[in-house]
N, C-alpha and C positions, 0 to 999 in steps of 0.2 A: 709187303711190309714185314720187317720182323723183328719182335719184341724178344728181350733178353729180359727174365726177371731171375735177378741174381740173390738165390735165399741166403738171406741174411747180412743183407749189405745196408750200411747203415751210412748217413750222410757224412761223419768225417772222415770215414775208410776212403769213401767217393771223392772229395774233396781232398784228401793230401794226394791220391795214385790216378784220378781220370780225370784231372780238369781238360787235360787234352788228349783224352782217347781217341778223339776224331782230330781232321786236320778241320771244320771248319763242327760248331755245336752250340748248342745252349745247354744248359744246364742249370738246376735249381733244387731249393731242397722244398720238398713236401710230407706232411705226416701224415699219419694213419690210426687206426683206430685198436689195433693188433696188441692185446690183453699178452701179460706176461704167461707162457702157461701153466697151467695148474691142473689136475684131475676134474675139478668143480664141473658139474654139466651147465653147460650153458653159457663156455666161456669159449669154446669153438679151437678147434687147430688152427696155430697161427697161422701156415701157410695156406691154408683152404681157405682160412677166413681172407687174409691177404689177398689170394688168387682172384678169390669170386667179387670180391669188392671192384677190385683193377677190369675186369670181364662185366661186371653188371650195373657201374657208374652206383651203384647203392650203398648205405653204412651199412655195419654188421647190424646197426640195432634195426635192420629192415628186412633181416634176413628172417626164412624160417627157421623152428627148431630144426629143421632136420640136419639143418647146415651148421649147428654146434654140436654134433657129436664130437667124438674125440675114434679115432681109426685105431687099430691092435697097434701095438708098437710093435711085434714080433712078426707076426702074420698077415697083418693087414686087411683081415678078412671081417666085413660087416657089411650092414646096411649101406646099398649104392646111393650117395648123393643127389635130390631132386633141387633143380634149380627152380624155386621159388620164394616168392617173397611172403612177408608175413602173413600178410591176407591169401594166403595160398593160389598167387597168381603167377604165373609163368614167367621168369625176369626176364628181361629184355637183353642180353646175354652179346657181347661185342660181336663175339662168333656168326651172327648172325646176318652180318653187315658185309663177310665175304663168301665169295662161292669155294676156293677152292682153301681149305683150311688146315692146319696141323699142328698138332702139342706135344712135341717133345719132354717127355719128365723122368723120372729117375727108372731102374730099372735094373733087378737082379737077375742074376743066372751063370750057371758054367761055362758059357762060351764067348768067343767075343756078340754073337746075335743074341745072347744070353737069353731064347729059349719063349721068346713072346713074354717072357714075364713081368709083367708092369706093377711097379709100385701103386700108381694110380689107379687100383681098381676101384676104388670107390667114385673115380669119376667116368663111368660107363653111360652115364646119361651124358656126354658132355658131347657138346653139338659141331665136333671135329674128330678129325682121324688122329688116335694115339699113336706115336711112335716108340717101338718098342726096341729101345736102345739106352745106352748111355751117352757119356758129352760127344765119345767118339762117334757117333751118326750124325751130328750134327754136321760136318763136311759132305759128307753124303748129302743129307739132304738138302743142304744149302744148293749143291754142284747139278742134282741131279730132278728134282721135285720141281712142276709147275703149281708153285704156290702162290692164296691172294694175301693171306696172312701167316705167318708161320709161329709158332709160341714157343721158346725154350726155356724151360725151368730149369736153370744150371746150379749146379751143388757146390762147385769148385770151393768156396766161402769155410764147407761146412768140415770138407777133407781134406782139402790143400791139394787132392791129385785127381787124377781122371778113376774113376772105378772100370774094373776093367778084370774078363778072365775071371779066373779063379780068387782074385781079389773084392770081392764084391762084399758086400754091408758091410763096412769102415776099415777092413783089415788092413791097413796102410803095410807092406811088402818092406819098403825103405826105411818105415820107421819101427811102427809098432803097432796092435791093433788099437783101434781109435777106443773103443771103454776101456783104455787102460789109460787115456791121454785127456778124455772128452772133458775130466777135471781141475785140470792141469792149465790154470788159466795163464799163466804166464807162456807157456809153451805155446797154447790155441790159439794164442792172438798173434804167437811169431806164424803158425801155419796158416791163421788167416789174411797176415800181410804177405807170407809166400805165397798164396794163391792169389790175391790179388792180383799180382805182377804177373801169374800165370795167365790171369785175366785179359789181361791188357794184350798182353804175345798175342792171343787167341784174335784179339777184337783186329789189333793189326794185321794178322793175315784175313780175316773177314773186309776189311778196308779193300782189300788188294782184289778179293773174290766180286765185289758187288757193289755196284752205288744205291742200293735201294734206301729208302729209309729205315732206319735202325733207332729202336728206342730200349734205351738199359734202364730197369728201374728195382724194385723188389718189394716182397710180397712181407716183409717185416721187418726191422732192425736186430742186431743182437747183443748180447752183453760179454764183453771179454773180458771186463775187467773183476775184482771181488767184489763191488759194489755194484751192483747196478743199478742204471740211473733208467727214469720211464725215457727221457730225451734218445737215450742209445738204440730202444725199442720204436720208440718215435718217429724219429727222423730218418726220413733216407733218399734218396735222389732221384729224378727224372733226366735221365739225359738222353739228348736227341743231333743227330749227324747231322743237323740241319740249323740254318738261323733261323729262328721262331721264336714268336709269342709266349711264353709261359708265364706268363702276369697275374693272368687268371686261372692256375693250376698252384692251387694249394693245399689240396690234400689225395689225397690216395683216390680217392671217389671221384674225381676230377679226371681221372685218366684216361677212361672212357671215349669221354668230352675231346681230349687233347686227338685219344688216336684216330674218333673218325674225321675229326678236323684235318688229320697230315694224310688219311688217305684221300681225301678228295682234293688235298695239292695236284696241279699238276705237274 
C-alpha cells in the first residue's frame, strides 16, 4: 500500500485538478481537527498533529502534551516525539499493522542523497524506516524497496518544485527564494495550482509504475487566499485508486479505520 499525504492540500484544490487522477477511484471530502497555527503551546504543528491523527485513528484532543510542542523552525532541533495518548499510554499507531514499513519526509542537504539529513528528527520514536531523501527517492523507492506500507509526505503544495541539490529550504533557482514570495498570496496560489498539476504528472507516471493501492490524502488544509476561512484549513480529501466504501469516512480520524480495511482487500 502506499499513502501519499500531500501537505497542504485542501478539498477544493482536490476537487477542480484530481477528480480523475486514477482511471478508476473514489473520492470524498473529510475534515480535520488541524488549529490554524499560532506560537500558543498546546496547539501542536499542524502537520504532526495531522500526521499522527491519520497514523493513530485518535483526535488531537487525545493526544499527549508532548505531541503539541511546536519543532525549531530553523533547526529543528528538540525533544523527540513519544507516541502516546493522554493517559500516557502507547497509541496504537497504523505502522504497526505492517511488517515491512517506510516514511518518506522532507529532507535537507548539499547533494542530491543530501547527507542523511532528515527534517523529521523529531520523529525518531516512529515505528518505520525514515527515508532520507527528497520527492526525487520516491521513484527509487517505489522501483526498488520490498514494501508492506510505504508513507510519503510530499511538499510539492508548499514549493511548486521538487527541492533538490544545492537548492534546498525553499530557494526556488527559477523563481526566487520562497520568504521573499511565502506572502505573496496572489502569486502562492498561482504555485500552488502549478504544483498541483505537477502533481498529477507525478501520480500518472506512478499509475504506469504499480497497481498497488494508492491512497492521496493530507495532513491539513491551507489558506491562499487574504482571508482565510476555518473551511480552507478544514477540508480536504481522501482519495483512493479503487471503488470503495467511503460513506463512513468522515473525518481525518477515520482514516486509520479506511486503511486497514483496503489492506485486507484482496
Amino acid at each position: 500500500m502506499i499513502v501519499i499525504t500531500l501537505d497542504g492540500l485542501r478539498w477544493d484544490t482536490a476537487e477542480k485538478y484530481l477528480k480523475n487522477i486514477f482511471q478508476k477511484q473514489s473520492m470524498r471530502m473529510i475534515k480535520n481537527n488541524v488549529q490554524y497555527y499560532t506560537n500558543e503551546p498546546g496547539k501542536g504543528q499542524p502537520t504532526t498533529v495531522g500526521l499522527v491523527t491519520l497514523w493513530s485513528g485518535l483526535k488531537p484532543n487525545q493526544f499527549h502534551e508532548n505531541l503539541m510542542h511546536h519543532i525549531d523552525p530553523i533547526y529543528n532541533k528538540n525533544m523527540p516525539y513519544e507516541f502516546f495518548d493522554k493517559d500516557g499510554k502507547p497509541m496504537d499507531l497504523i505502522w504497526n499493522y505492517f511488517n515491512k514499513r517506510y516514511f518518506l519526509c522532507n529532507a535537507w542537504g548539499p547533494n542530491p542523497m543530501l547527507n542523511g539529513e532528515l527534517f523529521f528528527t523529531h520523529m525518531n520514536n516512529l515505528p518505520a524506516e525514515r527515508r532520507p531523501s527528497d520527492e526525487l527517492g520516491f521513484w527509487r523507492d517505489i522501483a526498488t524497496l520490498d514494501y508492506d506500507l510505504y508513507w510519503f509526505h510530499c511538499t510539492y503544495l508548499e514549493y511548486g518544485y521538487i527541492k533538490h541539490g544545492p537548492y534546498q529550504q525553499g530557494l526556488n533557482p527559477v523563481v526566487k527564494e520562497y520568504k521573499d514570495w511565502r506572502h505573496d498570496k496572489p502569486f502562492k496560489k498561482q504555485v500552488h495550482e502549478f504544483a498541483i498539476k505537477r502533481f498529477k504528472f507525478m501520480i500518472n507516471m506512478l499509475n504506469d509504475m504499480t497497481d498497488d493501492v494508492v491512497v492521496i490524502t493530507s495532513d491539513h488544509g491551507t489558506g491562499l487566499d487574504n482571508q482565510i476561512k476555518q473551511e480552507d484549513l478544514d477540508e480536504i480529501p481522501v482519495i483512493v485508486n479503487r471503488d470503495v466504501d467511503l460513506s463512513d469516512i468522515n473525518y481525518q480520524w477515520d482514516m486509520k479505520k479506511l486503511l486497514l480495511r483496503l489492506k485486507d482487500e484482496k
